[in-house]
Each structure stands twice: as C-alpha cells, then as structure tokens.
N, C-alpha and C positions, 0 to 999 in steps of 0.2 A: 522510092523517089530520091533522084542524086541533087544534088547542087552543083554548081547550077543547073537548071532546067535545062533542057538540048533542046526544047522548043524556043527557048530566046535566043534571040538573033542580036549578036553586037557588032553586028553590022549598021550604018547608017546613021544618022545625026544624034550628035545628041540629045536631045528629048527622045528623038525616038528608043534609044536605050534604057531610060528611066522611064519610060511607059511600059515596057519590057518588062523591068526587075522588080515594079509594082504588081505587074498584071501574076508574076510568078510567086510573091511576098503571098498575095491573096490567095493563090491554088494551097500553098503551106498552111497556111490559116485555117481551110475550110476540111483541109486533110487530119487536120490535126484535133480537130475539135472546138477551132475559135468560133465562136460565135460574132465576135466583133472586134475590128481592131484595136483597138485598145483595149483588152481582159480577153481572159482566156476564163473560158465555162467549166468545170469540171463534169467529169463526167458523171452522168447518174450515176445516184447510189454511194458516189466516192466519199461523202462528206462525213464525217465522227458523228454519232447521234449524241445529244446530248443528255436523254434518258436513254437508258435500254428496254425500262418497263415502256408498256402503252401509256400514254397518256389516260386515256382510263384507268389503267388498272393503278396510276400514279392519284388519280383523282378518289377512285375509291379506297385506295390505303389510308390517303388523306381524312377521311369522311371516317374511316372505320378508326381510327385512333382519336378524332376529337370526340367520336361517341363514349370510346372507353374513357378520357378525359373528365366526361360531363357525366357519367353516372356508374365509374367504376370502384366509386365508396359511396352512392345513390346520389338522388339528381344535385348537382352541385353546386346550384343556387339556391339551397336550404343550407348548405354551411359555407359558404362562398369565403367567413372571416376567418374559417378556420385553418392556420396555415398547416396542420399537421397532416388534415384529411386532403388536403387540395395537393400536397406535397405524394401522400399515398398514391394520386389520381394521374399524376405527373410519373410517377414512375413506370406505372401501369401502361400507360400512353406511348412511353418512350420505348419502353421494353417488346408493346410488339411491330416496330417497325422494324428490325431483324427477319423475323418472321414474316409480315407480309411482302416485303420486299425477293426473299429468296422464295416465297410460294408462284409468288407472278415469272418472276423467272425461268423459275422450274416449268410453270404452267405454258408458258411463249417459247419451250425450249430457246431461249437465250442467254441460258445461266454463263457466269463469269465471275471468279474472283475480282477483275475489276468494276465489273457491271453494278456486283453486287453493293459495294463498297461506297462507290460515288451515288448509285438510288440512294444507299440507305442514309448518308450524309445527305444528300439533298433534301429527302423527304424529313430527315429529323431538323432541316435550318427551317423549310415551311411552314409545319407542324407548330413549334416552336413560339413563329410571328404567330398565327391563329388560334393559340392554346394561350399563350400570354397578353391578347387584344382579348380572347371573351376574359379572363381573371381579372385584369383591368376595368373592365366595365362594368365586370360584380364586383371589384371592390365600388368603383364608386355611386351605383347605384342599389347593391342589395342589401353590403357589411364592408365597411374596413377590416384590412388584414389583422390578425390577431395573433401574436406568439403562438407558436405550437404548444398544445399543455405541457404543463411539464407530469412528467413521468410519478406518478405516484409513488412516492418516498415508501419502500417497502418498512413495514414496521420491525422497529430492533427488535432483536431477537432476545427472547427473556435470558435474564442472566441464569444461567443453572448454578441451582443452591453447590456452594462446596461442599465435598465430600464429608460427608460425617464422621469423626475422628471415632472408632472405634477403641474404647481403653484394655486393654489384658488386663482379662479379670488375675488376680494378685493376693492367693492364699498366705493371711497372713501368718500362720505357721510355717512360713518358706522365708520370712521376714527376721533381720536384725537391727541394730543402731550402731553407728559407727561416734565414737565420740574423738572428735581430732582437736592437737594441741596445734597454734600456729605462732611459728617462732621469726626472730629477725634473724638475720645473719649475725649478731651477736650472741643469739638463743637468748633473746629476750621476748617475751609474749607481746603479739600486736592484737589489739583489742582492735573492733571494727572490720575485719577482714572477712569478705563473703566466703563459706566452705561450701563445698559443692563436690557432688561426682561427678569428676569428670569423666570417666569409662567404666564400662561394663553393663550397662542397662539398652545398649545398642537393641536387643530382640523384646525388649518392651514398650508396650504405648499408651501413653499418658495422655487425657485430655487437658488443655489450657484453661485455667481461669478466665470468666466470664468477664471480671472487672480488668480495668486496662493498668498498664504499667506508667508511672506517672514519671515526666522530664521536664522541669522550668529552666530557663537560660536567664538569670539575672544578671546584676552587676560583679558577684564573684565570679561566674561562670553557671556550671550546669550543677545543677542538685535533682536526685543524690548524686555523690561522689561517683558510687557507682549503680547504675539500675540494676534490677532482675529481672529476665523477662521470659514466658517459656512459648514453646514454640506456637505459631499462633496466637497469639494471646496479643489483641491491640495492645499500643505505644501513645500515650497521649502527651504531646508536647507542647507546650505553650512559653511565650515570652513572658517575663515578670517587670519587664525594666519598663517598657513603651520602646521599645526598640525593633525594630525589624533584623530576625536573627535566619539562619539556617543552622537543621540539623543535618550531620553527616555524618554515618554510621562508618571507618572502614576497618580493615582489617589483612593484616600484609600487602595494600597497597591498592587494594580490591574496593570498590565502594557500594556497599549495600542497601543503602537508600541515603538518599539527600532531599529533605521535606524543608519546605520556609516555615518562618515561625511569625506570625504575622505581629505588629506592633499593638493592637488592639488587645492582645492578649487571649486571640481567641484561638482554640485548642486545634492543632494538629494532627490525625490519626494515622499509623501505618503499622507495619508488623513485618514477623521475619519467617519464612515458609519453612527454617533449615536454622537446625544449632549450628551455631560459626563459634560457640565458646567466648571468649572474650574479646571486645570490639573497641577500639576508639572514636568517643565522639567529637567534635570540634564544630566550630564555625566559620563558615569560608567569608562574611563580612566582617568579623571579627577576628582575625587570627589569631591577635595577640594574648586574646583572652584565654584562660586554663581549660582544659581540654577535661572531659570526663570519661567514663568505661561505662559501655555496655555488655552484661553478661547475658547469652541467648542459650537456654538449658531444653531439651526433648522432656524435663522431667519438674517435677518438684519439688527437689531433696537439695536443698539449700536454705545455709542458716548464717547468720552475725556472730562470729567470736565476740566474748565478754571483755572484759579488765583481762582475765586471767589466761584471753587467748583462745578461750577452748568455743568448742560448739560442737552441739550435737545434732546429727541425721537419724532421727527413727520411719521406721517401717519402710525401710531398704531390701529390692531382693535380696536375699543370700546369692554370695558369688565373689570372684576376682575382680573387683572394683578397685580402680587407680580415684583418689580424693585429691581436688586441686582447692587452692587456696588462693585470694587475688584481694588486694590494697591498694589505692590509686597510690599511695606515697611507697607504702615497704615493697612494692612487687606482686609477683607471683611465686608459685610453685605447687608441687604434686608427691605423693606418695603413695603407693601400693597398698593392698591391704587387703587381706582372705577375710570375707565375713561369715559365718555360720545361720541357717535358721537360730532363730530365738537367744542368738548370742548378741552380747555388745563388746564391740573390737574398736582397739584403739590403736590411734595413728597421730603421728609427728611429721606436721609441714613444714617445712623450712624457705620462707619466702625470698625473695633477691629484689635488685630494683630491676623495674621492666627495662627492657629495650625493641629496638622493633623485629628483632630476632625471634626474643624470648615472650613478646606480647603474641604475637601470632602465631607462637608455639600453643597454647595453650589449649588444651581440645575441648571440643565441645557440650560433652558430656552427656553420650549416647546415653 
C-alpha cells in the first residue's frame, strides 16, 4: 500500500479532500491491525506472559510448598512457638520452589533461563505472604513465638590427668657427695648462699615434692631472699602486708608467669614446666620495693651454705657436674667438678655481684 492512496482524488472542494484522506487514514487502520481509532490492538499472541508456568501448575507449586511448610518437621500447629522448628519448616518450603518451578517448565516444554528465574522469584514473594499470614495466626492463636533453643552447651571435656613423672631409678652405688666452698670476691666465705648443680643430671628424672614451695610479699619485699623450687612442684604465694601485690617471675627479659597476690592474704598457686635456673622476682604495683630470686632446679640436690660458707650435695650421680652457687646480695657463680661413685669431691665457687648478663647466665641445672 503507497501513500498516498491513487484512489484519492484531490480534486474538488475542500471538504471534499478531507473526506478523502479520512476515508484513506481508515483503509491504513484496518490494514494494519487498528481496531479503533484511537489504539492500536496488538496482535495475538504478541503480549510478554507474565508467568511462563500454567497458572495451574503456579497454583499447585503453590499448594505443594505451604504443605511442606505445615508438616515438614510434623504438623505445625503442635509447635507453632517454636521458632527453631518453624525456621527448619521455612527452609524446607523455600528450597523446593527451585525444583518445582524447573519441573513445570521442563514438563510445558517452556524451559528458559529467564522463565525460570522470574517463576521462581514470583512463586517465592507469594509463598512467602501465605507461609508468614498462617505463622501469624499460630502465633496468635495457638503459641507465641519463642527463641529458638539454644544449642545444648556440649559438656567440657575432662581435664586429662598430667603425665606422670616417671623417676630413674638411681643405684646408689653410682652415687657421691660434692662438698663446695663459697667464696666472695675477696675469698671470704658467704654463709646463706643456695649450692646447687647446675649441669650434668640433664639424662635424669626426678620427681617434685608434693608440698608447695612458699613466697610472701611483705613490707621488706619478698621472703625468702631466695626460693627453691623443682620442676613441677607448686609455688604458693601470698601477701603478708594487706596489700594487693603481683608476682612476676622473669629471666633475661622473658616473663614466666605473673600471678596477683590478692590483699586478703589469701594464697596464690602456680609452677614452672621447665628449669630456667635462676629467675627474678619483682612486683609490677610496687616497683620500688626489693626484688627477690627464684631458683627453678629438674632435681633435688641443693643446699644453704653455713657461717663457714661450705655445703654439702649427697647422693649425687657420679659424673662431670658443673655446681653453681647464687646470693641475692654477693651474686652468682659456678665451678666444675669430676665426681666419682661412692666418692666426696670438693669444689670452690667464687660468687660476683649479679647483673642482668650474669643473672640469666646462670643455667638451670639439668
């Protein structure tokens, strides 16, 4: 069809012309699909559906997920408050509208990545009002809603006993006594001074005393001077003053426990897994106050020089044992020393004043 028509004649008055190009507006009209002058019809068929599923098979999706809903953790106006199992019943519900939405599809051959997409969004907004109008209505006539349980607190797991310290059994025909002299730096004898081995029992093992090793923080500071304490073997610390103190064990810069010491005076316990040898103690609300030592030994074999300096270690493996010596005021120090079975060998320490070089020199005393 051209434009203009060759059946209009522009010939002749004017109205008669505009009777013309009306009568030719209307053949375009009816040629083209208008139904009426003003709108234009489309053509069948032309229109976007706004499901792709049937309407039935949208109605029975429908139907088949508020079922799972209401009795997919059993009927669900027998726990209506309970948000835990209603929450289960909710997921159940949501999760197969995936599925039924691509089965109908598949089934109408009308499958579609978009198809699919926009049903199963639609069906989950419907779903959704009709699954949250009946909860609604069982809350308010069957149960109010009620916290989901909480999760039963699994029970702690039993402490497992520590290992049991097994001791090396310790022929004492393989055994000596070491008796050591401990001197100042002017080779004058310091009386008070812990002796101890400090090396060579490294491949032996000694169990810890059962009773605890005792540490008070009074108005001098800490007593004793210095503790003893062997590995394993509780630490019981307490305040003496009515003061609220801390213990703080370190050593080269290292801190191996820090316990409070409460003002009550009531006892403090902890312990040390590993000789560290000699330790400083202090208190971090107190600074100013005198510091004391703690000696952490694998073993037993430690003793107090007298007046005269001396002290003796019996029933000592035989062996190349190094003996150290430790004083809060005159220092430290160590000496060498071969000991025989059934022999007593003597040794001369010569102690120095500590420093933090020669404090955390001091070994532990395998």
């Amino acid at each position: 069809m051209s434009w203009p028509p060759h059946d209009i004649s522009w010939t002749g008055t004017f109205p008669a012309r505009i009777r013309g190009a009306v009568a030719a507006a209307r053949t375009l009209q009816s040629g083209a699909g208008m139904s009426h002058p003003n709108g234009i019809e489309a053509p069948a068929g032309a229109e976007e559906r706004l499901l792709h599923v049937s309407r039935a098979q949208f109605a029975g999706s429908l139907a088949a997920c508020v079922i799972l809903f209401l009795f997919a953790t059993g009927p669900l106006w027998r726990h209506a408050g309970d948000v835990g199992r209603l929450d289960t019943a909710i997921g159940w519900s949501y999760g197969a509208i995936p599925l039924f939405i691509a089965g109908c599809l598949i089934a109408s051959r009308r499958w579609s990545l978009r198809g699919f997409l926009l049903d199963t969004m639609a069906l989950g907004l419907v779903k959704y009002v009709v699954t949250c109008s009946i909860a609604i209505a069982f809350w308010a006539t069957v149960a109010p809603p009620r916290a989901a349980a909480a999760t039963a607190r699994p029970r702690p797991a039993r402490a497992l006993p520590e290992e049991a310290i097994v001791p090396t059994p310790i022929d004492a025909a393989r055994t000596g006594s070491v008796r050591a002299t401990v001197l100042d730096a002017a080779g004058r004898p310091v009386a008070g001074a812990l002796v101890f081995v400090a090396a060579g029992l490294e491949d032996e093992v000694f169990a810890p005393p059962a009773e605890p090793t005792a540490v008070e923080h009074g108005p001098g500071g800490f007593m004793p001077a210095i503790a003893v304490a062997q590995v394993g073997q509780p630490i019981e610390a307490r305040s003496t003053d009515g003061r609220m103190h801390t213990l703080v064990a370190d050593r080269a810069g290292e801190v191996l426990f820090n316990v409070p010491l409460l003002a009550s005076g009531a006892p403090t316990a902890t312990r040390l897994r590993h000789a560290v040898g000699l330790a400083t103690l202090h208190c971090n609300v107190h600074p100013e106050e005198r510091e004391g030592l703690l000696l952490t030994l694998a073993h037993p074999f430690v003793a107090r020089s007298d007046a005269a300096g001396r002290a003796v270690l019996s029933g000592v493996p035989a062996g190349r044992l190094r003996i150290g010596a430790a004083h809060r005021d005159q220092g430290a120090g160590e000496s060498a020393v071969e000991l025989h079975a059934m022999d007593l060998a003597d040794v001369r320490i010569q102690v120095v004043p500590r420093t933090a070089a020669s404090g955390a020199a001091v070994p532990g005393g395998g």
